[in-house]
Backbone as JSON, one array per atom type, in Angstrom:
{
  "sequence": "XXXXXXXXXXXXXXXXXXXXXXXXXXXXXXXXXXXXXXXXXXXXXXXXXXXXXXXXXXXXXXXXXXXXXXXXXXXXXXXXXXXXXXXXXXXXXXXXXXXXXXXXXXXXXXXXXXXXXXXXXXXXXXXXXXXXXXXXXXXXXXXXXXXXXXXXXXXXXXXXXXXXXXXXXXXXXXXXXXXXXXXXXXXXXXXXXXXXXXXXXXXXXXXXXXXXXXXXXXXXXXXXXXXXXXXXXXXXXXXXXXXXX",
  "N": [[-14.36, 2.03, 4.99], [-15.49, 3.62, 7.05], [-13.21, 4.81, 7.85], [-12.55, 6.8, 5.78], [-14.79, 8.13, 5.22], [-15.06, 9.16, 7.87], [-12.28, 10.85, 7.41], [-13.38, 12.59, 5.66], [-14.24, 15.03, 6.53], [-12.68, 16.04, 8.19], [-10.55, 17.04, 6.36], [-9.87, 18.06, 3.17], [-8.87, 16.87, 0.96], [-8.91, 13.37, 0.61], [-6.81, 10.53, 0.45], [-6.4, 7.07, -0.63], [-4.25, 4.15, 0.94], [-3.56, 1.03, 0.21], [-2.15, -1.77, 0.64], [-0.79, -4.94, 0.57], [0.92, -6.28, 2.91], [4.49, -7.94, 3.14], [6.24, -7.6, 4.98], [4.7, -7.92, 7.66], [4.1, -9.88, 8.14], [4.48, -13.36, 9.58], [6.06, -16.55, 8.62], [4.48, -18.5, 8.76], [1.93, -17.66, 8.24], [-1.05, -16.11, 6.65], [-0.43, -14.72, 4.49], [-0.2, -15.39, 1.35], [-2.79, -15.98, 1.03], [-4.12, -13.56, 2.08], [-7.26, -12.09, 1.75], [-8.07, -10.21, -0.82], [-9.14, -7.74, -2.76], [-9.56, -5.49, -5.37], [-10.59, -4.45, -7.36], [-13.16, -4.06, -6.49], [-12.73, -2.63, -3.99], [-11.5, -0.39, -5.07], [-13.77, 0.42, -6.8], [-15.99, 1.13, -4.87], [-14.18, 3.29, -3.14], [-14.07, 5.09, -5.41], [-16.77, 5.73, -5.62], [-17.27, 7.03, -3.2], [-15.78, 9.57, -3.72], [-13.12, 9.78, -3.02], [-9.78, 10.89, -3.69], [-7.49, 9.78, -3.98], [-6.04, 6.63, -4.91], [-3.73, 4.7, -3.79], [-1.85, 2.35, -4.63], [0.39, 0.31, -4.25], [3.14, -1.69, -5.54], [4.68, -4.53, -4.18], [7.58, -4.52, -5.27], [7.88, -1.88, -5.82], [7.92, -0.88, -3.32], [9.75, -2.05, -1.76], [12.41, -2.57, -2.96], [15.1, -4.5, -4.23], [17.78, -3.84, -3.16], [17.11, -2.92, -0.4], [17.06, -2.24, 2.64], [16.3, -1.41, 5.07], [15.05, -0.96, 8.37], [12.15, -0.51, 10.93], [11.84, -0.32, 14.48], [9.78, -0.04, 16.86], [10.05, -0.21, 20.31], [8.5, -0.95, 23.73], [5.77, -0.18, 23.39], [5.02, -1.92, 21.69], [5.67, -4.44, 22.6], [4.12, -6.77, 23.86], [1.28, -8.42, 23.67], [-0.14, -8.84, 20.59], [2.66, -8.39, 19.31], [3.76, -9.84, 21.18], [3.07, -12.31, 20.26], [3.61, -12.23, 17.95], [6.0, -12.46, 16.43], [8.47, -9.75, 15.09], [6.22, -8.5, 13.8], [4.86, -6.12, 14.43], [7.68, -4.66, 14.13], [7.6, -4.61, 11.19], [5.03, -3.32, 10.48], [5.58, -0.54, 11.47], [8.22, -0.18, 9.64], [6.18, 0.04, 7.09], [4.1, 1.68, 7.42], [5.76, 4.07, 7.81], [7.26, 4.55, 5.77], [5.0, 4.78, 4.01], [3.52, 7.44, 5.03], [6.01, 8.94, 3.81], [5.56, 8.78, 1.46], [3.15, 9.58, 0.97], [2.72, 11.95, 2.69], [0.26, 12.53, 4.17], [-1.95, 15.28, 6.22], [-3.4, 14.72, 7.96], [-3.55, 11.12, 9.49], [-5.67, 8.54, 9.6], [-6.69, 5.43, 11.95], [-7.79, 2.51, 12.13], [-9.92, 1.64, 15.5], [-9.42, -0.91, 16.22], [-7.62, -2.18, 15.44], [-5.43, -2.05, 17.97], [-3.38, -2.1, 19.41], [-1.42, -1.41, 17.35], [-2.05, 0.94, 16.57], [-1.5, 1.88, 18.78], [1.61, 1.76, 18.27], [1.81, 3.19, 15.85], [1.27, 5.98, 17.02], [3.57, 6.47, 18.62], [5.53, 6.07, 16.89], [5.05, 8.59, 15.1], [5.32, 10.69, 17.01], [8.12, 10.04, 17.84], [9.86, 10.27, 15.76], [8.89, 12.72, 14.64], [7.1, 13.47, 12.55], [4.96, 14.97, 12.26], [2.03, 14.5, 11.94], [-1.0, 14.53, 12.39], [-2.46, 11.85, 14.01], [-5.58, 9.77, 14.3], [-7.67, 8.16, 15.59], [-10.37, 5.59, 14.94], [-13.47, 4.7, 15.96], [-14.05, 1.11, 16.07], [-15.66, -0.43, 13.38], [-18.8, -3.03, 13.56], [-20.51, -5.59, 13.06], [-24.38, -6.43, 13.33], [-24.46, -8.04, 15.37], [-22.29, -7.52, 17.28], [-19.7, -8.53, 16.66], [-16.54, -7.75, 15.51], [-15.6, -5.53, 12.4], [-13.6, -7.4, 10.03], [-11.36, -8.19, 7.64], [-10.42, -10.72, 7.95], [-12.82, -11.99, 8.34], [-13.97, -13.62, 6.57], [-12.96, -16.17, 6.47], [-14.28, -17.54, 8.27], [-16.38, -20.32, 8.88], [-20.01, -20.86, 8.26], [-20.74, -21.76, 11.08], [-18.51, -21.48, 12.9], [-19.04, -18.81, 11.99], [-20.77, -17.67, 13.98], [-19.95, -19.21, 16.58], [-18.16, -17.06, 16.77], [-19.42, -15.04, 18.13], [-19.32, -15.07, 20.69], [-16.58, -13.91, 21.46], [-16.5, -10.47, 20.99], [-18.92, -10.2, 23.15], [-17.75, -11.66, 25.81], [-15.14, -10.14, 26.15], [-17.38, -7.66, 26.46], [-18.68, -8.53, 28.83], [-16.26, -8.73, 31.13], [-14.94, -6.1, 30.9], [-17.38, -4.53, 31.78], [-17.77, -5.87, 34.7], [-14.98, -5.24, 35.5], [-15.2, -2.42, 35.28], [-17.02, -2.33, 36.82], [-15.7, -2.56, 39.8], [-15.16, -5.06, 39.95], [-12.97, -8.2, 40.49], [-9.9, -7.58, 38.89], [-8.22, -10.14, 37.19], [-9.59, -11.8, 37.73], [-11.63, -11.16, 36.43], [-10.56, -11.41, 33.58], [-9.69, -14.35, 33.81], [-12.11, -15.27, 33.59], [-13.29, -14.13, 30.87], [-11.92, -15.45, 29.19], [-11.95, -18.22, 29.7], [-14.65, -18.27, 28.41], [-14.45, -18.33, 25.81], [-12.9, -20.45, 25.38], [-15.1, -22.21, 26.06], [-16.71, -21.32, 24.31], [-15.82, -22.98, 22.24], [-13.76, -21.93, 20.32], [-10.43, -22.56, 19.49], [-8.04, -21.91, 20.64], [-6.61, -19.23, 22.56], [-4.52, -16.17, 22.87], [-4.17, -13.93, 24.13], [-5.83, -12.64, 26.45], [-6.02, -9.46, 28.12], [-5.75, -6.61, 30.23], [-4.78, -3.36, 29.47], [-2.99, -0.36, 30.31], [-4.23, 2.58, 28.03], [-2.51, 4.14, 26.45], [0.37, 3.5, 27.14], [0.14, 0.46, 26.81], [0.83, -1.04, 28.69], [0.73, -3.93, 31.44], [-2.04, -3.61, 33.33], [-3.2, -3.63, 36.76], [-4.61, -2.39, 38.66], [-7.08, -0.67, 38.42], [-7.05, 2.38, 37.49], [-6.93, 4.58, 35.66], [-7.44, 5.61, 32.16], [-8.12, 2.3, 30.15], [-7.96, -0.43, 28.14], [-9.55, -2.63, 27.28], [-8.07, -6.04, 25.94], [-8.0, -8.67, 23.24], [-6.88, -11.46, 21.63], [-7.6, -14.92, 20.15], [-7.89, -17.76, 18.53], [-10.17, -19.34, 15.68], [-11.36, -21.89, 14.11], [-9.6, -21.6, 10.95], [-9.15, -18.55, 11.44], [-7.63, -16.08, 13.14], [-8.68, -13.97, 15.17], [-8.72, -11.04, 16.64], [-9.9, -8.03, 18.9], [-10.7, -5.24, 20.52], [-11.72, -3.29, 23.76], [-13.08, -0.42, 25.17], [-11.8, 0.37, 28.63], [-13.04, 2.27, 31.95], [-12.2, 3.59, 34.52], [-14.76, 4.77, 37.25], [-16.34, 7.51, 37.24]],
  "CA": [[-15.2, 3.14, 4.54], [-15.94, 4.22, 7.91], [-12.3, 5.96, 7.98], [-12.76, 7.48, 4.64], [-16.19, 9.19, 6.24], [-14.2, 10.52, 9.17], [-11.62, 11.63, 6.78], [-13.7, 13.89, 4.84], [-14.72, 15.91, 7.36], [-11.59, 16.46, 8.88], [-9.7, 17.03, 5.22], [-10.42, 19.06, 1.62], [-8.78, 15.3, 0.25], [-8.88, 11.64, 1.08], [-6.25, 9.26, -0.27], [-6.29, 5.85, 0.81], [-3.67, 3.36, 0.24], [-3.78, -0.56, -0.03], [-1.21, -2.73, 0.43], [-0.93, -5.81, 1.76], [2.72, -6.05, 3.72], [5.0, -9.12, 3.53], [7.04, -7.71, 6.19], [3.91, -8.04, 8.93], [3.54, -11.53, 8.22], [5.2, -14.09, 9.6], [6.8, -17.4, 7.86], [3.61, -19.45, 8.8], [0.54, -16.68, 8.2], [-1.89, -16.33, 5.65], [0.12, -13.65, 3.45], [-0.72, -15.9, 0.25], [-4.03, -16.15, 1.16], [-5.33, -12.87, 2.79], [-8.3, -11.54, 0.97], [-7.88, -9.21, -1.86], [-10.25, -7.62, -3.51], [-8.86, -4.5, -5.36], [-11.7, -3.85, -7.8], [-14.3, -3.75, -5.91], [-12.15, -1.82, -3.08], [-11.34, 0.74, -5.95], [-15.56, 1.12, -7.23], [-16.13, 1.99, -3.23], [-14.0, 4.45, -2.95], [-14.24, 6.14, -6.49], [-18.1, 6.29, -4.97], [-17.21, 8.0, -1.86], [-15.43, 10.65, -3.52], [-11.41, 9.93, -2.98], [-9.31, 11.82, -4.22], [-6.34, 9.12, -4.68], [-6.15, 5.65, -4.15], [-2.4, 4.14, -4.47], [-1.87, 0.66, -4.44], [1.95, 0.1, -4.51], [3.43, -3.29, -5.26], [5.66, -5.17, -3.44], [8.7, -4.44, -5.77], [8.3, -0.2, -5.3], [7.86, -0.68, -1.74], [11.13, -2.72, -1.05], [13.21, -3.16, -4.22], [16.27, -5.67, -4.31], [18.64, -3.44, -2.06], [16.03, -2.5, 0.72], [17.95, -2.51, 3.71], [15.83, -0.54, 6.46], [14.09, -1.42, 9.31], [12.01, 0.21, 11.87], [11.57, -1.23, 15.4], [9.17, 0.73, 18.05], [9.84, -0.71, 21.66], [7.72, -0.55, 25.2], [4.12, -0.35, 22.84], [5.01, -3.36, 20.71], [6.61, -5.82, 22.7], [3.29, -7.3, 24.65], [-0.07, -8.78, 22.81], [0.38, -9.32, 19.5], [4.05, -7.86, 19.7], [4.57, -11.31, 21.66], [2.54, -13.81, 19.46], [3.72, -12.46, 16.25], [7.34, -11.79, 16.35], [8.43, -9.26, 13.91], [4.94, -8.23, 12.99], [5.36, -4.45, 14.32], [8.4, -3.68, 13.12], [6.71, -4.43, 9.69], [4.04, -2.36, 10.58], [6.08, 0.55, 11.75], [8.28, 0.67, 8.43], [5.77, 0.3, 5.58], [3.52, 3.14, 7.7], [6.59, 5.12, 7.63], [7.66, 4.52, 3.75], [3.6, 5.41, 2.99], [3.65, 8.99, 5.15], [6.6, 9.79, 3.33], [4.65, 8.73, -0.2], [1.74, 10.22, 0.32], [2.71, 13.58, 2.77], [-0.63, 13.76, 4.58], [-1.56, 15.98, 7.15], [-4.48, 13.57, 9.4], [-3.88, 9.58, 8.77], [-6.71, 7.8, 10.51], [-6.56, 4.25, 11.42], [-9.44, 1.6, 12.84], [-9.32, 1.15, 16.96], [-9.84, -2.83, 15.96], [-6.15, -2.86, 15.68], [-5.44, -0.83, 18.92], [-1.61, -1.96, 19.85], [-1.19, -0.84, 15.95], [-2.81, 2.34, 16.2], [-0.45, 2.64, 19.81], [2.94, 1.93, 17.64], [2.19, 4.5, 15.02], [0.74, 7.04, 17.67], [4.56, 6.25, 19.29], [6.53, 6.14, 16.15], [4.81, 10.01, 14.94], [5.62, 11.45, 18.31], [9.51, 9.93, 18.71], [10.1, 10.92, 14.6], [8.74, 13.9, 14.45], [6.58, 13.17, 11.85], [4.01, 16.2, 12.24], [1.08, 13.96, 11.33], [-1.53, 13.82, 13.43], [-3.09, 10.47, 14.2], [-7.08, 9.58, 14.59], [-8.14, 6.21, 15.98], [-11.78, 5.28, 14.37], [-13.85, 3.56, 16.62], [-14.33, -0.25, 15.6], [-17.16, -1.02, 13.38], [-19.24, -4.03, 14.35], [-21.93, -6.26, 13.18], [-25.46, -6.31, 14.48], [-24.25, -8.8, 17.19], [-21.21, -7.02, 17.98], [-18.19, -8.88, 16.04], [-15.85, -6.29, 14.54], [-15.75, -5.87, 11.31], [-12.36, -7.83, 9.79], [-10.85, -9.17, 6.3], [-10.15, -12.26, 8.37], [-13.88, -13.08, 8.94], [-13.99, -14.55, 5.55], [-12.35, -17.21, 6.75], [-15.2, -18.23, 9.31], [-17.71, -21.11, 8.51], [-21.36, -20.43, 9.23], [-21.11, -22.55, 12.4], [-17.82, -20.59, 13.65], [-19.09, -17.29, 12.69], [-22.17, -17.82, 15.59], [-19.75, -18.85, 17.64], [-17.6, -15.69, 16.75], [-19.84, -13.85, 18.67], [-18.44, -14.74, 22.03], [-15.42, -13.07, 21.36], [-17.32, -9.28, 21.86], [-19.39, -10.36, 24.27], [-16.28, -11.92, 26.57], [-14.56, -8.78, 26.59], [-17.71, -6.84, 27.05], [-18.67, -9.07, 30.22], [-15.21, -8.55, 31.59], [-14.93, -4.85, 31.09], [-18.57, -3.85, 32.6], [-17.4, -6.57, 35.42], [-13.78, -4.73, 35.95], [-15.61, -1.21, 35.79], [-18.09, -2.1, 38.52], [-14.77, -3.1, 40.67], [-14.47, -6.86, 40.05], [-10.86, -8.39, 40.2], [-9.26, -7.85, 37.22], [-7.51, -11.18, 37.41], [-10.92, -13.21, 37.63], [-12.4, -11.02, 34.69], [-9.77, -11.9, 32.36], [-9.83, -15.59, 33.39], [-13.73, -15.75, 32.74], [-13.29, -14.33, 29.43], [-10.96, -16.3, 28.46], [-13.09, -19.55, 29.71], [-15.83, -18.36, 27.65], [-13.64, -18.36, 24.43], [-12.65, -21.53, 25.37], [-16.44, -22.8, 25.77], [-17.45, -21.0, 22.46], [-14.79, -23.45, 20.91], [-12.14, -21.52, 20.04], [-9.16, -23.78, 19.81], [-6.88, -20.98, 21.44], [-6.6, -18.02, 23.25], [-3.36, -16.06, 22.99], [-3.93, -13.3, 25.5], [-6.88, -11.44, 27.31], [-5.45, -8.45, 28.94], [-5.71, -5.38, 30.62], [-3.43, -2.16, 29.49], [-3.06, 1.34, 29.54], [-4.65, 2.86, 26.98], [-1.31, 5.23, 25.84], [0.69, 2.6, 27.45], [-0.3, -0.46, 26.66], [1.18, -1.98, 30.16], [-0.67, -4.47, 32.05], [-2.71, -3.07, 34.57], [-3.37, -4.92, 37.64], [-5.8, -1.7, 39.29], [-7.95, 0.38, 37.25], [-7.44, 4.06, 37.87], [-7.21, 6.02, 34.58], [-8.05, 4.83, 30.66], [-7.53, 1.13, 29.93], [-8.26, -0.99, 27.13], [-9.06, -4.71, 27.26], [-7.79, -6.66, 24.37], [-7.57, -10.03, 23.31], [-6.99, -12.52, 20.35], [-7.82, -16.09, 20.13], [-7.7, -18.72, 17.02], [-11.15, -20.87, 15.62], [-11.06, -22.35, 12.3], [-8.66, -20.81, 10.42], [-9.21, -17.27, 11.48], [-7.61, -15.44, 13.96], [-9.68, -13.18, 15.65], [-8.57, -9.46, 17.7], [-10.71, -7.41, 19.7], [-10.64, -4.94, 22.28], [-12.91, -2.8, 24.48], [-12.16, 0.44, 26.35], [-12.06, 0.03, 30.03], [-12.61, 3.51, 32.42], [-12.84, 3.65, 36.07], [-16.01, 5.13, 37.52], [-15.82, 9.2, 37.78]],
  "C": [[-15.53, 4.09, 5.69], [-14.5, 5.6, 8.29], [-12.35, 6.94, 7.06], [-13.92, 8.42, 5.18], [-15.26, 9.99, 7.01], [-13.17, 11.09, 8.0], [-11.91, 12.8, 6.08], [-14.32, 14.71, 5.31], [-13.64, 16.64, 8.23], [-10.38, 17.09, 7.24], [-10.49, 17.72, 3.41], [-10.07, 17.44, 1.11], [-8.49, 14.14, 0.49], [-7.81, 11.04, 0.3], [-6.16, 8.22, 0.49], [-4.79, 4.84, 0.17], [-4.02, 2.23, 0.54], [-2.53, -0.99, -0.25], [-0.95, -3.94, 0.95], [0.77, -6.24, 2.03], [3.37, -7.02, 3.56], [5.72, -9.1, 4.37], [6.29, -7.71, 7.58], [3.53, -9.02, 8.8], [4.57, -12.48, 8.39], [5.45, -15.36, 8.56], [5.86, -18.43, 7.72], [1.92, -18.91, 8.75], [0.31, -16.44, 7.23], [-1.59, -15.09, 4.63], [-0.6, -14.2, 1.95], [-2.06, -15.65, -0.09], [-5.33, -14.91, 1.47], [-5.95, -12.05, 1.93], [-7.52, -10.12, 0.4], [-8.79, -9.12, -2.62], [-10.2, -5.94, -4.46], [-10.03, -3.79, -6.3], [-12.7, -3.4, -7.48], [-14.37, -2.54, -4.03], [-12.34, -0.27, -4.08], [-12.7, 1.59, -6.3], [-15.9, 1.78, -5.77], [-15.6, 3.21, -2.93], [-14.32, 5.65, -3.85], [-16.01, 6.92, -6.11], [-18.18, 7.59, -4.2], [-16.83, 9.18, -1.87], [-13.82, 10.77, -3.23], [-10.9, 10.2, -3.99], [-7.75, 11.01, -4.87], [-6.29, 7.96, -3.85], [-4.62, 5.21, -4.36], [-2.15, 3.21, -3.31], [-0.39, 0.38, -4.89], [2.6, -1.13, -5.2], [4.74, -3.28, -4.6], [7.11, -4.37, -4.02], [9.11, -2.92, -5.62], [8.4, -0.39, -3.97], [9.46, -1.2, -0.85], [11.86, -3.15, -2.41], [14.66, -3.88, -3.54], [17.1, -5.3, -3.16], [18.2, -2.76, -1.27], [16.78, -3.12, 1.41], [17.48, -1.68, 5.05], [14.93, -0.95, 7.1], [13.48, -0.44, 10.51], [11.38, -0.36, 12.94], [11.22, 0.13, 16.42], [9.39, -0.47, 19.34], [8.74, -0.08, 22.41], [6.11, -0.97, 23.87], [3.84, -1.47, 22.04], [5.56, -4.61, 21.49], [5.72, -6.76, 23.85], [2.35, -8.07, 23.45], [0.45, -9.58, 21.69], [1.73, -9.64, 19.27], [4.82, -9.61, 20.11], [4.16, -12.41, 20.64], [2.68, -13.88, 18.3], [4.86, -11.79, 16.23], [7.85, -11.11, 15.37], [7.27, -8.25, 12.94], [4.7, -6.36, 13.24], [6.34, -3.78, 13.93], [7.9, -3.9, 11.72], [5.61, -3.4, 9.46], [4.67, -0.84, 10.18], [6.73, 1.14, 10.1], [7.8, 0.92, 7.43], [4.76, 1.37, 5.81], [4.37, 4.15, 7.36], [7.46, 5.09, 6.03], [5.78, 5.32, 3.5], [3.2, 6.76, 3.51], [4.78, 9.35, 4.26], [5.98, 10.02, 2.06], [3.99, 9.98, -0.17], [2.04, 11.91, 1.13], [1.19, 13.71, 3.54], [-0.11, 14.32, 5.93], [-2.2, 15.32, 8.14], [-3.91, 12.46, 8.4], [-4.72, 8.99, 10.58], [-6.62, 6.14, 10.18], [-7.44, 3.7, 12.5], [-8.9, 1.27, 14.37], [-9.09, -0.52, 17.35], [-8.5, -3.16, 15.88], [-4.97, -2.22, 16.36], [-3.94, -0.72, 19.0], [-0.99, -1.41, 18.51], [-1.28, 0.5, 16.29], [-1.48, 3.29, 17.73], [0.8, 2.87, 19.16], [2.93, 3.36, 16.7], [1.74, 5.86, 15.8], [2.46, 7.57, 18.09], [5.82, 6.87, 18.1], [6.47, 8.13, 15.6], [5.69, 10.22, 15.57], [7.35, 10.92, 17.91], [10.08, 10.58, 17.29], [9.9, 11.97, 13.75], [8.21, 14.22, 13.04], [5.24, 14.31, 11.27], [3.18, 15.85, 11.83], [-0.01, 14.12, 12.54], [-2.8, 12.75, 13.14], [-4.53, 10.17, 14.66], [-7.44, 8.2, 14.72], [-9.55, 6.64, 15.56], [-12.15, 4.12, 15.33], [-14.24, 2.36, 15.5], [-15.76, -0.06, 15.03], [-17.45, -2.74, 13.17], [-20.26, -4.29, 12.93], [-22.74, -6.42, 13.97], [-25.16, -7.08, 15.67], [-22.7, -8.58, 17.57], [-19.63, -7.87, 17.45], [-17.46, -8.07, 15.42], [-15.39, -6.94, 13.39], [-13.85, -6.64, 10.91], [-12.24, -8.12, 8.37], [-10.7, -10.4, 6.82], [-11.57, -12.66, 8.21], [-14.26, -13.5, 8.1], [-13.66, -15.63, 5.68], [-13.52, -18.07, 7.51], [-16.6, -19.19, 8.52], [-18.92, -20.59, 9.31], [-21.36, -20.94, 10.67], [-19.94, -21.37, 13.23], [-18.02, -19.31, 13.76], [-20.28, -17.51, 14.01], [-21.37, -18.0, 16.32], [-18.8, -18.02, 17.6], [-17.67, -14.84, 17.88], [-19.41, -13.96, 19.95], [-16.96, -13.95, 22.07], [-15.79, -11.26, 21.79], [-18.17, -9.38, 23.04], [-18.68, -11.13, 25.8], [-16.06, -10.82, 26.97], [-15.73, -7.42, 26.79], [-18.45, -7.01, 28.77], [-17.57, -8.63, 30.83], [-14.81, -7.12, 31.68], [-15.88, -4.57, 31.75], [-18.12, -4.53, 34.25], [-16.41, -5.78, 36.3], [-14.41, -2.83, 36.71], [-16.35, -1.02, 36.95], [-17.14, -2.26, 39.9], [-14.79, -4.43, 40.94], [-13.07, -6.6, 40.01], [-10.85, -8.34, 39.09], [-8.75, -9.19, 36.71], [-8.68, -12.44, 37.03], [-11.49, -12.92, 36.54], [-11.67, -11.34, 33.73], [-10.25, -13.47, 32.26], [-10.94, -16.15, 33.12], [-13.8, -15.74, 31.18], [-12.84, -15.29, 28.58], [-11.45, -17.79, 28.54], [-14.43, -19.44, 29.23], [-15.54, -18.3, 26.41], [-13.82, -19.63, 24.18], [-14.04, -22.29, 24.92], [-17.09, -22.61, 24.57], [-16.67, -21.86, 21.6], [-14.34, -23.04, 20.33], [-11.22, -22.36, 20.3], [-8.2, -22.9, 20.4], [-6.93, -19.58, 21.66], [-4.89, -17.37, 23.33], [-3.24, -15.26, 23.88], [-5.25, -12.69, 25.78], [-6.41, -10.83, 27.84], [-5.87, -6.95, 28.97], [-4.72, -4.33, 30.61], [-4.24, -1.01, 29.56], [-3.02, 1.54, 28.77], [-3.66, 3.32, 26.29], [-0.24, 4.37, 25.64], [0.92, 1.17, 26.86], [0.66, -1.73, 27.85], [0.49, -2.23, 30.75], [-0.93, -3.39, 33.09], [-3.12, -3.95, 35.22], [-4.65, -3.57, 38.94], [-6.45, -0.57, 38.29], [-7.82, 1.89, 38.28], [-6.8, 5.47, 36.8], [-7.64, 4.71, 33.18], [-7.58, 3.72, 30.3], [-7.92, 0.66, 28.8], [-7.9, -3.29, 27.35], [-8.88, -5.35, 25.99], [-7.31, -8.12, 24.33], [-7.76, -10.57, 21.32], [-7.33, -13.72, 20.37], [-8.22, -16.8, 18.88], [-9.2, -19.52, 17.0], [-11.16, -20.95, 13.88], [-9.72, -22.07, 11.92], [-8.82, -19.38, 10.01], [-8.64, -16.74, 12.73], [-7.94, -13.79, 14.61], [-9.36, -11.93, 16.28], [-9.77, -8.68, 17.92], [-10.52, -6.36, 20.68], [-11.6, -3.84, 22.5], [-12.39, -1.65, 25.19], [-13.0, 0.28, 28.28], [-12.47, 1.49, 31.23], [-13.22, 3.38, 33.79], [-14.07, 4.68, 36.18], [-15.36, 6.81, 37.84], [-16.13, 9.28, 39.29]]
}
């Protein structure tokens, strides 16, 4: 809802779409499972004022002799990119099947799923796509967890300890900005994941913001980002990083 807001200020009409992808999910991820809620998605927006909601299914989106793929390198092949093989080029072509659908002129998408928001910033620009692209800052809960469809998944006990996950990466960024090592702020965060009981950490890292290549000295716009597994939710995050003026 928070993109829909920015949208109508930037736009005479909002459409949103909904779909949930089977080509960004791997062979062992919660495709079956991940929350759907289409009625009560639909009463929200009809509220807000959209102008078109389209909800595709599977079978328009890729019928029988679907044979195309689209693979962004350099912005996809770190983070996620590494821990979910396959999972951006899925991204890339069902973004680029739903600009051709829908034709807008702004598509805005949440900064909560930043190396995302880098691929389609990447794929525009190299396809000549004439869209232009709006990252929405992350919204949060009062103690700083960003908002997700996954955090349904979290028991009362794991969401509390959720909350180390924002507060990790905002220790470690204020840390990096004051000129700590980068090297030691990652591996704190990442041992305070651990201590919140998280059963796994897949990466904490430091990139360029445009980029998304590690950085090993801070001296223009970075972005710290990390994932890590508790319960059966896996979790993303990230924080922007900016050297001192």
């Amino acid at each position: 809802m928070a993109l829909v807001g920015e949208a109508r200020k930037r736009a005479g009409h909002v459409v949103v779409s909904i779909f949930v992808n089977p080509k960004q999910f791997g062979p062992n991820e919660d495709l079956a499972s991940y929350p759907r809620r289409a009625a009560k998605d639909s009463a929200m927006l009809n509220e807000a004022g959209v102008a078109v909601l389209w909800v595709p299914d599977v079978e328009a989106m890729y019928p029988a002799d679907y044979a195309t793929n689209i693979s962004i390198a350099g912005v996809s092949d770190g983070l996620d990119g590494a821990a979910r093989p396959g999972h951006f080029d899925g991204v890339a072509t069902v973004v680029a099947k739903l600009f051709n659908q829908v034709r807008p002129d702004v598509a805005l998408f949440g900064e909560k799923d930043f190396q995302q928001l880098a691929v389609i910033r990447r794929m525009v620009a190299d396809l000549d796509f004439g869209i232009e692209i709006v990252g929405v800052p992350t919204e949060r809960e009062e103690d700083g967890l960003a908002l997700s469809s996954r955090n349904v998944y979290l028991t009362p006990e794991e969401r509390v300890q959720a909350r180390a996950l924002p507060r990790a990466l905002g220790a470690a960024a204020a840390a990096i900005e004051s000129g700590g090592d980068i090297a030691e702020a990652l591996a704190r965060a990442e041992a305070a994941l651990i201590e919140a009981r998280f059963q796994s950490v897949d990466y904490v890292a430091l990139c360029d913001a445009a980029t998304l290549q590690p950085v090993t000295a801070l001296q223009g716009p970075a972005r710290l980002l990390a994932a890590a597994r508790i319960g059966a939710a896996r979790l993303i995050d990230n924080v922007p990083v900016m050297p001192k003026q």
